[in-house]
N, CA, C and O atoms as a CHARMM CRD file, in Angstrom:
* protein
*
  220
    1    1 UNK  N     32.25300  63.08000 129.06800 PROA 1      0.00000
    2    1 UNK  CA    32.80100  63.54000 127.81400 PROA 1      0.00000
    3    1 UNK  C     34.26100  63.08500 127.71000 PROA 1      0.00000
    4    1 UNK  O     34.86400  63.25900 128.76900 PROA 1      0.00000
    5    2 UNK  N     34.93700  62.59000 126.80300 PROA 2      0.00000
    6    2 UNK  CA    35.91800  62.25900 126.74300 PROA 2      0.00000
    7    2 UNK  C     36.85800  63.31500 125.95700 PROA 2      0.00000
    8    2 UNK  O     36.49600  64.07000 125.05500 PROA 2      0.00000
    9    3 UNK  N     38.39700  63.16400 126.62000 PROA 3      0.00000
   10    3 UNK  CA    38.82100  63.89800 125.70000 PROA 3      0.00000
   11    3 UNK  C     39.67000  63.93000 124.25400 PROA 3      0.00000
   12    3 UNK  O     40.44500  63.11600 123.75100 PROA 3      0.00000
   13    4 UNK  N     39.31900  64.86200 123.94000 PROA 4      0.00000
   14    4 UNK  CA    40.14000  64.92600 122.21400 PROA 4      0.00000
   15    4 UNK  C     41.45000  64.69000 122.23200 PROA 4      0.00000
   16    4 UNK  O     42.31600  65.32800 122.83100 PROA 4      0.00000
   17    5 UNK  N     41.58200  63.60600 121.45100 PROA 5      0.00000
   18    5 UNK  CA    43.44200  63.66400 120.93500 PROA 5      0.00000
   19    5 UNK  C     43.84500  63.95300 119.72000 PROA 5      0.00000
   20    5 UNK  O     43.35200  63.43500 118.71800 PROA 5      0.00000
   21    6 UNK  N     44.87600  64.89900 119.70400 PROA 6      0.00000
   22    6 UNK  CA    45.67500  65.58400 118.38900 PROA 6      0.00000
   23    6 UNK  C     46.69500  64.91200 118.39400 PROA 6      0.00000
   24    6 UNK  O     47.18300  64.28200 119.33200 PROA 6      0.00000
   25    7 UNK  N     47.03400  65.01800 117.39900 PROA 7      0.00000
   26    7 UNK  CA    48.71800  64.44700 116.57800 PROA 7      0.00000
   27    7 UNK  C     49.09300  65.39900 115.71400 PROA 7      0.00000
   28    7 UNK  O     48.53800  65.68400 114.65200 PROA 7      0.00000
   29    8 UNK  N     50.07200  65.89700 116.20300 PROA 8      0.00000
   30    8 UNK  CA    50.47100  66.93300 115.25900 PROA 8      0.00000
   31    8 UNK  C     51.10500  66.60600 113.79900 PROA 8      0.00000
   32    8 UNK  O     51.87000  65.64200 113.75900 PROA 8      0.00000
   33    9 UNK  N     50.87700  67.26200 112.69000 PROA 9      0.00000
   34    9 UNK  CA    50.73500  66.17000 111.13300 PROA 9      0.00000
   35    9 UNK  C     52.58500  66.96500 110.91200 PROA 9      0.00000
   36    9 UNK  O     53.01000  67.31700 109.81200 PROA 9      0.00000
   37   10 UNK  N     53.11100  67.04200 111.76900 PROA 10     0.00000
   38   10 UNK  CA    54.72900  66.99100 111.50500 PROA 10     0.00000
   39   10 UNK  C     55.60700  66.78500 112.24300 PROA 10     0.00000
   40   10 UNK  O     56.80300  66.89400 111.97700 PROA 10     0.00000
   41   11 UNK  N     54.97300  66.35100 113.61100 PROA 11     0.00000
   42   11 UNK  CA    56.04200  65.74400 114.50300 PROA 11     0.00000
   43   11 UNK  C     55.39800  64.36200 114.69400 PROA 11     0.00000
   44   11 UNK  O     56.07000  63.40600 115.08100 PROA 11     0.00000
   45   12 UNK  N     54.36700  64.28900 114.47800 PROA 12     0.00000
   46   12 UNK  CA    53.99400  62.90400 114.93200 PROA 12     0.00000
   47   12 UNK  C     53.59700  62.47800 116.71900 PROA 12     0.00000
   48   12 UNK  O     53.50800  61.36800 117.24200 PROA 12     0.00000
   49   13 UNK  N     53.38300  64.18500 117.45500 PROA 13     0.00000
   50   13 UNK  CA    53.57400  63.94200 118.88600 PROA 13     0.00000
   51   13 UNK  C     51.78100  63.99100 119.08900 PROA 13     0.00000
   52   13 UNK  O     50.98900  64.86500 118.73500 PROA 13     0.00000
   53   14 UNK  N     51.60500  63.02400 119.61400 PROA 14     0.00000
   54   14 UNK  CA    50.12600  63.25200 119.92800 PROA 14     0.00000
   55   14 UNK  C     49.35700  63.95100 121.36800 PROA 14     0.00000
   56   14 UNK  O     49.88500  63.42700 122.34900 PROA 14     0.00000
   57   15 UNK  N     48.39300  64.86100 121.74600 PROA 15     0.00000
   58   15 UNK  CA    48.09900  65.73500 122.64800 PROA 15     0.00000
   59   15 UNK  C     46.65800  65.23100 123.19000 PROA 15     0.00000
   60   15 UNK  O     45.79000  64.90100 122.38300 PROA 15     0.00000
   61   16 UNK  N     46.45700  65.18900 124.45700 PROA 16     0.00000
   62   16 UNK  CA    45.05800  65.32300 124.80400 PROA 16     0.00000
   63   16 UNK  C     44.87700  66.23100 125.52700 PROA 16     0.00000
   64   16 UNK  O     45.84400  66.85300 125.96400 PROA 16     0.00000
   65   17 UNK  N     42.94000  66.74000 126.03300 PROA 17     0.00000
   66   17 UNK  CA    42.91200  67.38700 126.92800 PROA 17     0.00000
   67   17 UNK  C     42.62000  68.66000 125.94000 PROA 17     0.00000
   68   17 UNK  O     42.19300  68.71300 124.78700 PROA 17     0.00000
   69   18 UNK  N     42.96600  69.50700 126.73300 PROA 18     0.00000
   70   18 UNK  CA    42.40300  71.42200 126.32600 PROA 18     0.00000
   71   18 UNK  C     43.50300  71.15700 125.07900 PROA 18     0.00000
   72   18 UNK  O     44.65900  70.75700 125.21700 PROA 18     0.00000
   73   19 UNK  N     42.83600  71.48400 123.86000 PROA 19     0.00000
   74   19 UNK  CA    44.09700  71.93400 122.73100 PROA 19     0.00000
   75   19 UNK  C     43.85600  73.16500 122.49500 PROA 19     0.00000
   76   19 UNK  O     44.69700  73.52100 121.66900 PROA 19     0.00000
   77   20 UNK  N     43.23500  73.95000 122.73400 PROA 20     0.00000
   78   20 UNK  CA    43.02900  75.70900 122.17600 PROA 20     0.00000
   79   20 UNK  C     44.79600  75.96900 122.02200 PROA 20     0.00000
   80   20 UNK  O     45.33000  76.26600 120.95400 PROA 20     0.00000
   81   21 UNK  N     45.75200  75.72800 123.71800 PROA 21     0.00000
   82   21 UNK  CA    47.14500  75.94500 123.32000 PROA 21     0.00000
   83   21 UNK  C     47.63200  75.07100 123.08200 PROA 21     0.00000
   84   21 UNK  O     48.48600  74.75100 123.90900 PROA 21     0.00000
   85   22 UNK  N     47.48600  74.27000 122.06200 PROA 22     0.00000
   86   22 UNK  CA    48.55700  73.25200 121.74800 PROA 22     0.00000
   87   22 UNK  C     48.71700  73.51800 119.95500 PROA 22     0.00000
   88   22 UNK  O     49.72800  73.49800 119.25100 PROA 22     0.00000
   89   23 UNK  N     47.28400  73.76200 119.60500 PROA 23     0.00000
   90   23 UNK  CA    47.32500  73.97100 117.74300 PROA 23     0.00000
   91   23 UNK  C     47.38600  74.96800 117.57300 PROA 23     0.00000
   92   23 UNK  O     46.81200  75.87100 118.18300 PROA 23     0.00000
   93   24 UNK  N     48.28300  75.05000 116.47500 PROA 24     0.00000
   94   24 UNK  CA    48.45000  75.70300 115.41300 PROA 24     0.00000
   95   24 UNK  C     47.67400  75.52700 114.29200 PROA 24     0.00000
   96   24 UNK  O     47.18800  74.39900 114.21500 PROA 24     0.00000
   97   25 UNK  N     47.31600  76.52700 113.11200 PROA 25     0.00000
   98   25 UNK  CA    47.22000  76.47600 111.83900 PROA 25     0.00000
   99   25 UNK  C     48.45300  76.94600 111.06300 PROA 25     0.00000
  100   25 UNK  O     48.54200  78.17300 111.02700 PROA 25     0.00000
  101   26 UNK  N     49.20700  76.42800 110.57400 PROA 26     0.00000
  102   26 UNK  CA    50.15500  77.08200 109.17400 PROA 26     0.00000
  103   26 UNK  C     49.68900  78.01300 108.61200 PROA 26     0.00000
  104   26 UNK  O     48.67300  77.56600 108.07800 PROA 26     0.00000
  105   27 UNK  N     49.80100  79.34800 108.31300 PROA 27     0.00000
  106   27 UNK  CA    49.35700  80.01400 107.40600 PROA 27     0.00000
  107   27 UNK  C     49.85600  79.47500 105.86900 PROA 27     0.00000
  108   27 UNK  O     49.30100  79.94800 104.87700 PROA 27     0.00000
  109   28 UNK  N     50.64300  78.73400 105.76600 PROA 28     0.00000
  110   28 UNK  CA    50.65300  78.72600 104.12600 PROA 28     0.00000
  111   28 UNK  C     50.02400  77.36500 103.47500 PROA 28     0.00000
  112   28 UNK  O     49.63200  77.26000 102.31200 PROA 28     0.00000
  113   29 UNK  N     50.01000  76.14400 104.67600 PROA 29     0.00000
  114   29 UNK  CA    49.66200  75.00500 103.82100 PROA 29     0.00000
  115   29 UNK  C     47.85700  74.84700 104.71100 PROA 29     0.00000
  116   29 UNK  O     46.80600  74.36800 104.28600 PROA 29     0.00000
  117   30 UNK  N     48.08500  75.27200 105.58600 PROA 30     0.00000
  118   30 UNK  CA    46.68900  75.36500 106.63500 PROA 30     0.00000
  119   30 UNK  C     46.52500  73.84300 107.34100 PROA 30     0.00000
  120   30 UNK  O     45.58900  73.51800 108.07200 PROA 30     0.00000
  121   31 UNK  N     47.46500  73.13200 107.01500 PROA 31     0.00000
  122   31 UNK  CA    47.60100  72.15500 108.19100 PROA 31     0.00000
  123   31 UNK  C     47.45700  72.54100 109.80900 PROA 31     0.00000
  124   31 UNK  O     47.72500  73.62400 110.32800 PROA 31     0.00000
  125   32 UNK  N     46.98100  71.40200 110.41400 PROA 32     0.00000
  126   32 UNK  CA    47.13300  71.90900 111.73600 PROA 32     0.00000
  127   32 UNK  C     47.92300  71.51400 112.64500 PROA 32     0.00000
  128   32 UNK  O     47.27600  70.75200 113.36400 PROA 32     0.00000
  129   33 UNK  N     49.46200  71.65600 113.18400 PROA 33     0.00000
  130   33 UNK  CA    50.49300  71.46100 113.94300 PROA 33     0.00000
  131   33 UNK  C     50.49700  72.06100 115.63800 PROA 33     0.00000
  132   33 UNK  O     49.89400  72.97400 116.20200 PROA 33     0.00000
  133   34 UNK  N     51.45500  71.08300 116.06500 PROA 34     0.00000
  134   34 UNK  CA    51.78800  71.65200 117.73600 PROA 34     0.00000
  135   34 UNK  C     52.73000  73.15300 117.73900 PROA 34     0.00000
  136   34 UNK  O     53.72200  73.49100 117.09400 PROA 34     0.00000
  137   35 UNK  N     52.01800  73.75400 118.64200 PROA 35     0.00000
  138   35 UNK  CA    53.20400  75.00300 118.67800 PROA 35     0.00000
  139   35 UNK  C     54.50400  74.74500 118.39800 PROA 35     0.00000
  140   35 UNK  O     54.99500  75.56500 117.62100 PROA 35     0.00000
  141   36 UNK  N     55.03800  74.11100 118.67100 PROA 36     0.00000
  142   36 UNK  CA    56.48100  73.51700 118.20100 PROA 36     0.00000
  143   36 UNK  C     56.84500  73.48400 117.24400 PROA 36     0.00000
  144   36 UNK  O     58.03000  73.78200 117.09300 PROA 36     0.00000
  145   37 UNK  N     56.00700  73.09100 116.02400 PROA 37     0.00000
  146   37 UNK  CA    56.30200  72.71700 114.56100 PROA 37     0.00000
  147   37 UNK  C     56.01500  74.04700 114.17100 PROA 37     0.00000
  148   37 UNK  O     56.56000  74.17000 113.07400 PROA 37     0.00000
  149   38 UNK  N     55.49800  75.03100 114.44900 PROA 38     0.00000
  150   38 UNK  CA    54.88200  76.37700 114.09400 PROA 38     0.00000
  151   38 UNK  C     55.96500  77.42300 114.25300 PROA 38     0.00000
  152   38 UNK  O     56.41300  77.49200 115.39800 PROA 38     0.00000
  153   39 UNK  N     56.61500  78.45600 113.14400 PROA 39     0.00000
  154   39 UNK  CA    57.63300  79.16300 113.64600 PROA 39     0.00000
  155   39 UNK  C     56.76400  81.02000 114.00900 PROA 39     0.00000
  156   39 UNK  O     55.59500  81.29900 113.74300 PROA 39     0.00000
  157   40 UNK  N     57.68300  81.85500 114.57800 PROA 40     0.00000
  158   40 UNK  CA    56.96300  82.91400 114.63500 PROA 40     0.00000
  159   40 UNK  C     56.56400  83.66600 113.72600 PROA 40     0.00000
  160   40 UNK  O     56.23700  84.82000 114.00200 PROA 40     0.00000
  161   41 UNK  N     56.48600  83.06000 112.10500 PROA 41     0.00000
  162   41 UNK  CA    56.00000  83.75300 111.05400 PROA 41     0.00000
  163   41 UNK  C     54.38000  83.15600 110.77900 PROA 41     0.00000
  164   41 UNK  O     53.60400  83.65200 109.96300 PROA 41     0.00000
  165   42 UNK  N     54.09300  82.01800 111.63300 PROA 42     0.00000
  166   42 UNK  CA    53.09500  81.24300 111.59300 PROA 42     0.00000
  167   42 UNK  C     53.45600  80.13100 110.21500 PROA 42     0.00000
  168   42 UNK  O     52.57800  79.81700 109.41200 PROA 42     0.00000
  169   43 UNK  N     54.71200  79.68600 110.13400 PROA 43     0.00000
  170   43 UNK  CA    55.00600  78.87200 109.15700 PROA 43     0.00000
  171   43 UNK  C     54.81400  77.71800 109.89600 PROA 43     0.00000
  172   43 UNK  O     54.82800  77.88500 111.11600 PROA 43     0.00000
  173   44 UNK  N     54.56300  76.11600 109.31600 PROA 44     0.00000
  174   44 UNK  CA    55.31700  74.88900 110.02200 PROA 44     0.00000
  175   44 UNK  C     56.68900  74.44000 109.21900 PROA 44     0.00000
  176   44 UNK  O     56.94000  74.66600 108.03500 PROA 44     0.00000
  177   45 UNK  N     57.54200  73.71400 110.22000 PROA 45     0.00000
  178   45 UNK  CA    58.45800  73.37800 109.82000 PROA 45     0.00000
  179   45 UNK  C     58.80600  72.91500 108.27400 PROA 45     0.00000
  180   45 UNK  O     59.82000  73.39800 107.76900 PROA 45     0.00000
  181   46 UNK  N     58.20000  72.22400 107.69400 PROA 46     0.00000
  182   46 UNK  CA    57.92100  71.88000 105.95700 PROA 46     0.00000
  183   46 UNK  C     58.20000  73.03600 105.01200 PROA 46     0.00000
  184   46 UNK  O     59.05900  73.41100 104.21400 PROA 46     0.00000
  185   47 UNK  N     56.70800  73.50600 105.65500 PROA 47     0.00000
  186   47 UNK  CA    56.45400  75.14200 104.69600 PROA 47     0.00000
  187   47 UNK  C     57.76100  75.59200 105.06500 PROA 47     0.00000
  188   47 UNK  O     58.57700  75.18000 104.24100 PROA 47     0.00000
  189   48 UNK  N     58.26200  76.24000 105.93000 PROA 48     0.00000
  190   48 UNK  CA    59.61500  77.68900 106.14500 PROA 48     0.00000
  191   48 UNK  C     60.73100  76.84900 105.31500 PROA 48     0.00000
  192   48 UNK  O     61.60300  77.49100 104.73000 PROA 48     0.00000
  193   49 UNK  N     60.72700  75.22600 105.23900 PROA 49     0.00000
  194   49 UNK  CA    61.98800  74.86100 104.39400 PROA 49     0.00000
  195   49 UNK  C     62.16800  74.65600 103.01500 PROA 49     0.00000
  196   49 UNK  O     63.12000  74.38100 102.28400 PROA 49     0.00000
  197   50 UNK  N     60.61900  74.93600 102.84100 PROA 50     0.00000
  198   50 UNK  CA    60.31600  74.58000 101.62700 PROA 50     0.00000
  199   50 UNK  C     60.68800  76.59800 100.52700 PROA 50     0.00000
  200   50 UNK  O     61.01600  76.71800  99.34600 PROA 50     0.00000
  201   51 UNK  N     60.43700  77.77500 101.59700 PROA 51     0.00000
  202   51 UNK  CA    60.47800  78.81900 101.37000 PROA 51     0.00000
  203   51 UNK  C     62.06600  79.10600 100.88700 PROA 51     0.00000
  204   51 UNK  O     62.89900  78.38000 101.42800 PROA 51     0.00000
  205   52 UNK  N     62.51800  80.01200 100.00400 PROA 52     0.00000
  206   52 UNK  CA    63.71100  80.13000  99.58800 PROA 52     0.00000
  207   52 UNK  C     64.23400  80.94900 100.88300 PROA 52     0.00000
  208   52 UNK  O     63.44500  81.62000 101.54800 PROA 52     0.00000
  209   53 UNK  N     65.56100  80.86000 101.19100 PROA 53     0.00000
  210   53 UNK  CA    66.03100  82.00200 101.93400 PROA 53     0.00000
  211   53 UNK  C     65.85400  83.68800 101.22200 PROA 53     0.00000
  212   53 UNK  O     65.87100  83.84500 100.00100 PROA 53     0.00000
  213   54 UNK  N     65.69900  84.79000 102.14100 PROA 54     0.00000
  214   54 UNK  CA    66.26700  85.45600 101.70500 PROA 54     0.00000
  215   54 UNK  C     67.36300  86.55500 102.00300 PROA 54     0.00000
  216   54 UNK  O     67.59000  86.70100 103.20400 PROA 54     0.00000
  217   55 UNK  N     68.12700  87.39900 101.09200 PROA 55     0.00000
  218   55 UNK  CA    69.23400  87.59700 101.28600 PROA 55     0.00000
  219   55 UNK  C     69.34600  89.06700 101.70700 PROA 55     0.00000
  220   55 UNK  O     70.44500  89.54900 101.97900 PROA 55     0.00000
């Protein structure tokens, strides 16, 4: 069996091997990113900059 490779669709870093811990889903755009690109609101980097601050 060979294994699966990911690329995460906002860093561009690609993963093989076990991904259960490597992906993410975005909760807002449902892309699927590396923990990295993923913040602890379950945003990816795009989405949280794309969100207004608030005050």
């Amino acid at each position: 069996m060979e294994d699966v490779q990911f690329v995460c669709a906002a860093c561009d870093k690609s993963y093989e091997g076990n991904l259960k811990d490597v992906m993410t889903e975005c909760r807002v755009c449902g892309r699927i990113h590396c923990k990295d690109c993923v913040d602890e609101h379950g945003q990816c980097v795009e989405c949280a900059d794309r969100k207004p601050a608030k005050k």
